[in-house]
Residue, then its C-alpha position, 0 to 999 in steps of 0.5 A: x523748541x519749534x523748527x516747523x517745515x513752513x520756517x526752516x532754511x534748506x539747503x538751497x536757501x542757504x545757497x541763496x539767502x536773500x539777505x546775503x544777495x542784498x548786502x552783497x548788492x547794496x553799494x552803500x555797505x562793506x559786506x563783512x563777512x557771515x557769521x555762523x553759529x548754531x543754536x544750542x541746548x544749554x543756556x550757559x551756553x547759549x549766553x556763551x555764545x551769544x557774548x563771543x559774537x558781540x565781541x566778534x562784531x565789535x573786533x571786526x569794527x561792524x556798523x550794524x548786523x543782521x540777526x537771523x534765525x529760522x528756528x523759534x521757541x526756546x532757540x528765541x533765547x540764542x536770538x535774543x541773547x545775540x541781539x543783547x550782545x551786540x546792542x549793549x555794544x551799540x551795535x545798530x541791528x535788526x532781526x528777522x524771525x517767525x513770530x506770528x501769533x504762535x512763536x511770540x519771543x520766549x525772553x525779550x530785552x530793551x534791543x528787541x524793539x519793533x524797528x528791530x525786529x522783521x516778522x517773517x511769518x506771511x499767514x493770517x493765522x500766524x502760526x505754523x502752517x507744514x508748508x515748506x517755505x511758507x514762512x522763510x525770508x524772500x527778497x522783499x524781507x530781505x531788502x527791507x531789513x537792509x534799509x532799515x538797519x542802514x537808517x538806523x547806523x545814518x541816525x547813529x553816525x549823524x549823533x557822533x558827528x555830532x559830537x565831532x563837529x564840536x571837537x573839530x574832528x569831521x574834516x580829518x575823517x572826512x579826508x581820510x574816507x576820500x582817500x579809501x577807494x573800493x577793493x575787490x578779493x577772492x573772484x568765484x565764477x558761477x556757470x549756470x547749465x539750464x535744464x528745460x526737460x528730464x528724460x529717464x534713460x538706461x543700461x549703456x547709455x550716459x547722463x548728458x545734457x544736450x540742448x536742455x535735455x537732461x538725459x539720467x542713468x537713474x539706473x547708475x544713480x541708483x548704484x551710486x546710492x547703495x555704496x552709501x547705504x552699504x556704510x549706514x550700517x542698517x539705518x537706512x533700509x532702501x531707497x528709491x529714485x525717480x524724476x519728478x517733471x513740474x506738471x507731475x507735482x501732485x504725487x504723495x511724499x514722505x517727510x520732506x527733509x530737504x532740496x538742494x541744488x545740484x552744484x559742482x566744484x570746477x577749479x578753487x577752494x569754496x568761495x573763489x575759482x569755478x563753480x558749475x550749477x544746474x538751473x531747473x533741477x533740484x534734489x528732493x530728499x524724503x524719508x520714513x520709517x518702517x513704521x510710518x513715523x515721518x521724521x519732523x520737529x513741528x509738523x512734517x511736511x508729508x503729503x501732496x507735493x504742490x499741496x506741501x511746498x510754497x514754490x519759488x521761495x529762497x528755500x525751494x524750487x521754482x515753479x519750472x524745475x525738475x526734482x530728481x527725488x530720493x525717498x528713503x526707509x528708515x529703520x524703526x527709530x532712524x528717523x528720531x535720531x542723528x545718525x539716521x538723518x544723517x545716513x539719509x543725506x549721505x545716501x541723497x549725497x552719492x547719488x547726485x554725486x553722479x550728477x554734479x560729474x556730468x556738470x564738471x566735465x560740461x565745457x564753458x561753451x555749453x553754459x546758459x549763463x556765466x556770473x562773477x561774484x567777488x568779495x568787494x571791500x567798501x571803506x566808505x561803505x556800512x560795514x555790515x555783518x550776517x549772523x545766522x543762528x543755525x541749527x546745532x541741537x542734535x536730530x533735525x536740528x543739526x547743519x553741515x560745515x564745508x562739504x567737500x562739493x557745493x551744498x553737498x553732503x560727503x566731507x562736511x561736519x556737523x557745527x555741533x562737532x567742528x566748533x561745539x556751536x561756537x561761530x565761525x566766520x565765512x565770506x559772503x562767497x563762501x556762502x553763496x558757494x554752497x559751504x552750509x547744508x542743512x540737516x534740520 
């Protein structure tokens, strides 16, 4: 299996994955929906799976999907199963996957051809390089993966039409197309909150954002975070919390398990109602163990911060963020297993716990900026499907369901727990609302 830091989706790629804003954007497509499946360690299995979500793509009437992975190696078999899945359906597709010169596909079928398949390696060397977000999908990958797959259901429908002209069904369709006008469901706001400087402060005083200045009671943050490790039942043996400033970057780092945005449910469900975020702030978790072993699958991505991390991408932050950074120690072992990787997002979780309260009670009037998102139903458009093949293999390769905040930790469960892997479908809102986080 291969799940290297210069390919894995963090938490914060999944909140904004290029491929889910450009289907939501695109006019000429029905997003229909993302479906969620994780990879998993048994062939029977993988097999499995990949035939209930053919058959899903085929019950949800899809024109085309998008097939993604982050992962490579043996978990090629789930891509390339899905991809067979779905084609012997004659389901136009295409694929996005690092290959390179290191991941070639394990296991290949007449579906995988290379119209089909987007390479998301970006090294010359094509292999992994422990660069966070090195190797990811970005906009570009994702806008071309739209276009090709929308060409390939033209060249499909033009066939059928084909044959409808012969049997003088293409006026009926056509009326009956006419007479389907675009449908807007389930509204989620997102008010942006921008944050231009980090301050540290103390004792009494609270966290507050004021005119771009976040000022954090890391002292408060930090009892936040021993709640959670009062529960981690020895796993975890400490932590540590600090403010990382943008022009501070070149300071060393354990394993980088994660970043995530620091967001906060207002008003609804995931997927509709309120949400508020912070712009230039991100959680940063890391960990080790007592005795030095740093928690990776292909590599670890320890070391110097901007010597570690493409910033900018989907997956991490931007060249002007602030990154409020939880280190944690491991109990020997910890870092190889479930639990103890789980402990480490819990801790990380409590203490931006505290951060996504002062986001709630902020008033609207204080909001750098508002968007609205809505699930838009096209009946004249592509109807075009997300399947993210997620991880569900155990230790570092695991992802969270349904936090009870957005791309949060406390609440959520594991894909390997609430649906054994098999799929699940969630809206294009419900994604971009936080309702992954990643544990890889």
């Amino acid at each position: 299996m291969g799940l290297g830091p210069s390919t894995k989706e963090t938490t914060l790629h999944y909140y904004r994955d290029p491929l889910c804003q450009a289907l939501a954007a695109d006019a000429d497509v029905d997003f229909t929906g993302v479906v969620v499946a994780g990879t998993s360690d048994e062939n029977e299995h993988k097999f499995f799976i990949a035939q209930r979500i053919g058959t899903l793509l085929e019950a949800m009437r899809t024109d085309g999907a998008l097939i993604s992975i982050d992962s490579w190696g043996n978990c090629h078999i789930d891509f390339a199963s899905v991809m067979e899945a779905a084609g012997e359906r004659g389901i136009p597709l295409v694929g996005l996957s690092f290959v390179g010169t290191q991941a070639a596909f394990v296991v290949t079928n007449s579906y995988m051809t290379p119209d089909s398949i987007i390479d998301l390696n970006k090294t010359s060397e094509g292999e992994e390089s422990r660069i966070l977000g090195q190797n990811t999908a970005v906009e570009l990958d994702a806008l071309k993966a739209v276009a090709i797959l929308k060409n390939k259901i033209r060249r499909r429908n033009s066939e059928k039409l084909e044959k409808k002209r012969w049997a003088g069904e293409e006026k009926k369709e056509k009326a009956e197309k006419e007479e389907k006008p675009e449908k807007r469901v389930r509204r989620l706001i997102l008010r942006t909150f921008a944050v231009g400087e980090l301050r540290e402060v103390g004792g009494g005083e609270p966290t507050k954002l004021h005119k771009g200045c976040l000022s954090i009671n890391t002292e408060k943050l930090f009892r936040a975070g021993l709640s959670a490790l009062e529960n981690a039942d020895g796993r975890v043996r400490k932590f540590s919390l600090s403010l990382i400033t943008p022009e501070k970057r070149d300071v060393s780092v354990n394993s980088i398990l994660d970043f995530a945005p620091v967001a906060a449910k207002v008003a609804g469900r995931a997927g509709e109602g309120i949400t508020h975020v912070f712009s230039g702030l991100r959680t940063l978790l890391t960990a080790v163990e007592e005795g030095g072993f740093q928690p990776a699958n292909m590599g670890s991505a320890d070391g110097v911060l901007d010597r570690r991390v493409v910033f900018g991408r989907p997956g991490t932050p931007g060249g002007g963020d602030g990154l409020l950074h939880v280190d944690v120690l491991l109990a020997e072992g910890q870092g190889r297993s479930r639990a103890g990787i789980m402990a480490a997002h819990e801790v990380c979780d409590a203490v931006a716990q505290e951060l996504r309260e002062t986001l709630r009670a902020l008033p609207s009037s204080d909001a750098a900026a508002k968007e609205e998102f809505w699930d838009i139903v096209r009946p004249n458009g592509y109807k075009i499907a997300l399947v993210k093949l997620v991880s569900g293999l155990g230790c570092r390769y695991d992802t969270l369901l349904f936090p009870r905040e957005p791309a949060g930790y406390a609440g959520g469960k594991s894909i390997m727990d609430r649906s054994n892997n098999v799929q699940i479908v969630i809206t294009p809102n419900e994604y971009r609302d936080g309702v992954l986080h990643a544990l890889t």
